[in-house]
C-alpha positions in Angstrom: 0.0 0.0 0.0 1.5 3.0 -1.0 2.9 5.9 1.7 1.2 9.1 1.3 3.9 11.0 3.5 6.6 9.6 2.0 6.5 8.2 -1.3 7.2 11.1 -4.2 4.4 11.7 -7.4 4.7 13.5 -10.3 1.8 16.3 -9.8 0.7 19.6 -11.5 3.9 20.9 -11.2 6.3 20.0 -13.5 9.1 18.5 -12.5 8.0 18.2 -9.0 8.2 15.1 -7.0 6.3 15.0 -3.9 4.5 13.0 -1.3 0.8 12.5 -2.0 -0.2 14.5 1.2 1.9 17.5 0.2 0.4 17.9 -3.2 -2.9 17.5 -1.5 -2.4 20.5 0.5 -1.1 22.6 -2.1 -3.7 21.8 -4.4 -6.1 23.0 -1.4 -4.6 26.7 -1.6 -4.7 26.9 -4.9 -1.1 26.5 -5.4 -0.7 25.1 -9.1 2.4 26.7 -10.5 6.0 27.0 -9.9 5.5 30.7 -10.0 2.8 30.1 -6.9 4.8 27.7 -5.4 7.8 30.2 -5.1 5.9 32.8 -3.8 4.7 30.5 -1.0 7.7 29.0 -0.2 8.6 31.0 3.1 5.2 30.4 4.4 4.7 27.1 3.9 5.0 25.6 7.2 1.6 28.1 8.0 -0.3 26.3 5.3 -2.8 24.1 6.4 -1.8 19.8 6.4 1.9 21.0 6.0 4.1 20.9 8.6 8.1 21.7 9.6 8.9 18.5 7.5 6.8 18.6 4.7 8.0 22.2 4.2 11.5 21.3 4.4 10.5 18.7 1.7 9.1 20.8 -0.5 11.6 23.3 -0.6 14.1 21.3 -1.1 12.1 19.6 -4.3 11.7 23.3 -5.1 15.3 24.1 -4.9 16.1 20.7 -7.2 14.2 22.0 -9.9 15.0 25.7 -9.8 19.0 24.1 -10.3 18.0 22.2 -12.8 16.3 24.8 -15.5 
């Protein structure tokens, strides 16, 4: 049965790989975009269903891809 904290899926945002829970939330907020998704990134933790971790996760997934373009 698959992990929904901490197996990674491919999800609106390209690129992104992230735990089934985490996309959940962001989807929530209307966060769709990379654009979005950097503007949010230094409130994260504040956004409902995402926690110290999962923002620490995210950014760092973030980070990944903004090296990689």
């Amino acid at each position: 049965m698959p992990n929904q904290y901490n197996e990674r899926w491919e999800g609106p945002i390209r690129g992104l790989r992230l735990p089934l829970v985490a996309w959940n939330s962001l989807h929530n907020e209307g966060i769709m975009t990379i654009v979005q998704l950097t503007a949010a990134a230094d409130r994260l933790e504040r956004l409902p269903g995402i926690g110290l971790n999962m923002a620490r996760v995210i950014r760092e997934e973030l980070a990944r891809v903004s090296a990689a373009e």
